[in-house]
C-alpha positions as CSV (number, residue, x, y, z in Angstrom):
1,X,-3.9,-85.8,-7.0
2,X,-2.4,-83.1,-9.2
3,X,-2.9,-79.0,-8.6
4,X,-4.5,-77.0,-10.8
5,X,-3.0,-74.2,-12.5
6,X,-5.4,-72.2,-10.7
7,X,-5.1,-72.5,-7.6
8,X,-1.5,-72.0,-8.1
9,X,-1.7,-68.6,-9.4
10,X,-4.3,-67.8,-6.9
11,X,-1.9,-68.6,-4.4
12,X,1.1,-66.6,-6.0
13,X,-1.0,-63.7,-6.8
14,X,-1.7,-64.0,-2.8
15,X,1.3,-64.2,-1.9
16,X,2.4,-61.5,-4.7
17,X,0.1,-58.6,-2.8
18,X,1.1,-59.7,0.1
19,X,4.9,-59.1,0.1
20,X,3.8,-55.9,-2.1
21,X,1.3,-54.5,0.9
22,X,4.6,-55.0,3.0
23,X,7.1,-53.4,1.0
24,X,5.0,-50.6,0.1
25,X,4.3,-50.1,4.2
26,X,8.2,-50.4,4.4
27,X,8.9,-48.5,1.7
28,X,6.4,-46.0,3.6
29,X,7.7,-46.3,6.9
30,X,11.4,-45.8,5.6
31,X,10.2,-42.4,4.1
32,X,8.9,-41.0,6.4
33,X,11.3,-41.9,8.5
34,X,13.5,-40.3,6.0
35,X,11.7,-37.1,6.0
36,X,11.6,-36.7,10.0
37,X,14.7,-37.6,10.8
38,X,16.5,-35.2,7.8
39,X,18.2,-31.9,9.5
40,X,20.0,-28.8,7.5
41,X,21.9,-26.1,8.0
42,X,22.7,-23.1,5.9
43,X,23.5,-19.1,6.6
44,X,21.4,-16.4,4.6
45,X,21.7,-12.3,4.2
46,X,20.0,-9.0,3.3
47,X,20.2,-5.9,3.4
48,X,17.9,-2.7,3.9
49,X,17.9,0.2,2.0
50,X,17.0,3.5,2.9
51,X,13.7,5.0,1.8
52,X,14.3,8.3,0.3
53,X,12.0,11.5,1.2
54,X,8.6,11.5,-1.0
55,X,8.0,15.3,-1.2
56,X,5.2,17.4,-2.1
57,X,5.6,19.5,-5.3
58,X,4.5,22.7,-6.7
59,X,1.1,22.1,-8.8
60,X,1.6,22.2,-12.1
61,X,-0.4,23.8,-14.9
62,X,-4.3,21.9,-15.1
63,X,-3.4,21.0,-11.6
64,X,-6.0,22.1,-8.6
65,X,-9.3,21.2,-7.3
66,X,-12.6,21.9,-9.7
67,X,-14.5,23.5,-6.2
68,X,-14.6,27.1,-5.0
69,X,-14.2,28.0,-1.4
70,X,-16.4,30.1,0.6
71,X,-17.4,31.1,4.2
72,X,-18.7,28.5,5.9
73,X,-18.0,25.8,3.4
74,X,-15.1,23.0,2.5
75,X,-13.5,22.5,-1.2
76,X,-10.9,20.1,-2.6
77,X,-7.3,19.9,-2.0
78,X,-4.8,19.1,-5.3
79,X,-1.5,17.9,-3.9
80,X,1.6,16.7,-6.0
81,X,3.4,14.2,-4.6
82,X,7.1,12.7,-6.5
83,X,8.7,9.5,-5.2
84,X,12.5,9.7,-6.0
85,X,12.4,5.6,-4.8
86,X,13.5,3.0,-6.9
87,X,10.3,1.4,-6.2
88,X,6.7,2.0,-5.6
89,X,5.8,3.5,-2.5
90,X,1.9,3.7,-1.1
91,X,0.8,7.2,0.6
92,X,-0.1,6.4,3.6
93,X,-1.5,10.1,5.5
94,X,-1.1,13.7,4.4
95,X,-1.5,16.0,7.3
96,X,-2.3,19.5,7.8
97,X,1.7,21.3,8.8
98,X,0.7,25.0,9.0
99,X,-1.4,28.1,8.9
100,X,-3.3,28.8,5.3
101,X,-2.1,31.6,3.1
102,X,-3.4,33.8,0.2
103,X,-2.0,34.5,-2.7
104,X,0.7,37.7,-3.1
105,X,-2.4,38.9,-5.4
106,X,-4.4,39.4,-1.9
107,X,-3.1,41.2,0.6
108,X,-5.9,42.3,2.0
109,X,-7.0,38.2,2.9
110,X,-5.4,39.1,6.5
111,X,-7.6,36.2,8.0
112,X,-7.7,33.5,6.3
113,X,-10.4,31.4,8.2
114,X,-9.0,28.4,5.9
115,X,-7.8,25.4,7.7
116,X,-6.8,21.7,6.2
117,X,-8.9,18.9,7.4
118,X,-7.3,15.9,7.5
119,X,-8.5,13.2,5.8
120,X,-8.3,9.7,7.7
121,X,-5.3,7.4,7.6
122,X,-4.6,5.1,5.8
123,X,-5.5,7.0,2.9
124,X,-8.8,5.6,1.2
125,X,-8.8,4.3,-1.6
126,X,-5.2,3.7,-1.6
127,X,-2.6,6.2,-3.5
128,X,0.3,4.5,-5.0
129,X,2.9,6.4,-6.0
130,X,5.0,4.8,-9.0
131,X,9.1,4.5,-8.6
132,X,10.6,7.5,-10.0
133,X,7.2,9.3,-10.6
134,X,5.1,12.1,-9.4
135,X,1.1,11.4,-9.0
136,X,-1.6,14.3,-8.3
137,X,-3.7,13.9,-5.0
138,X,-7.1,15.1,-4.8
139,X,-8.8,14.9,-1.7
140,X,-12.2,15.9,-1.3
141,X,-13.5,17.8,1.3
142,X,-9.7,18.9,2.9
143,X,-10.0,22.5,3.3
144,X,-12.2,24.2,5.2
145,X,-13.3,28.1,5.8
146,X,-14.8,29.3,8.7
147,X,-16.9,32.3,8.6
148,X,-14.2,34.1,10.3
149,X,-12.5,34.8,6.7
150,X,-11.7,38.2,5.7
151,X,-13.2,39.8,2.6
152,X,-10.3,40.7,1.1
153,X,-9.9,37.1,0.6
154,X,-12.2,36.5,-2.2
155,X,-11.1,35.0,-4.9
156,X,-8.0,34.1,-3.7
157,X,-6.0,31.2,-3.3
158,X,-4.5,29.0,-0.8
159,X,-1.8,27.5,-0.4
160,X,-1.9,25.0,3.1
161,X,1.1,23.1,4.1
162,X,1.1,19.7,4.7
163,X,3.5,16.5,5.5
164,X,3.0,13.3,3.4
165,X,3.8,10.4,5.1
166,X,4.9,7.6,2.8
167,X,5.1,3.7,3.3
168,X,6.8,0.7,0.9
């Protein structure tokens, strides 16, 4: 009895996937193996800079809040902030450093009733301060007068000190 071709090649195809399934489990095996067993070694470094001071500036012509002030009442506060950093750095609080004083045009604003609220930190929405740059801050609602003010303090206005704190 002779073979047919076919059953021949059914056989060798058989045999074919076979030792393919294997090898490719092997092959597998062998990799993973491989990736398991595989150790390193190596050494890196860095170094931290120092963060210079982000200060507050003198405002600028154009640069001050758009509200009035009165008795019993809260305006605005413009602050100009410069970041001498080679990089970006975000404003994270600005607080209230100081008493509130008038302008050397009134000196008869002997109480000043004006007081800087300030506003919650993080700051909200998020002031970033480009490398190298100065940005304006306006933030609404940071002073406030009591009814305690003087008249003589009409029209004036006030300059309230403050500390920036600055993150990177």
């Amino acid at each position: 009895m002779t073979r047919t071709p076919r059953k021949t090649s059914r056989r060798l195809a058989a045999r074919t996937a076979a030792a393919t399934v294997a090898l490719c489990i092997a092959t597998g095996a062998g990799g993973a193996y491989a990736y398991w067993a595989t150790a390193g070694a190596g050494s890196g470094s860095a170094t931290n800079g120092t963060m210079e001071t982000v200060t507050v500036e003198a405002l600028v012509a154009g640069d001050g809040p758009q509200g009035t002030l009165v008795p019993g009442g809260t305006a605005d506060v413009a602050v100009r902030a410069f970041n001498p950093n080679a990089s970006a750095v975000q404003v994270y609080a600005i607080r209230g450093n100081g008493a509130a004083t008038a302008d050397a045009n009134h000196p008869g604003c002997t109480t000043t009733g004006v007081a800087f609220v300030d506003p919650a930190a993080p700051l909200a929405p998020t002031v970033t301060i480009p490398a190298n740059s100065s940005v304006l801050i306006t933030l609404p609602g940071a002073a406030a007068m009591s009814m305690a003010s003087s008249s003589g303090c009409q029209g004036a206005t006030f300059s309230l000190p403050v500390t920036l704190e600055a993150r990177k």
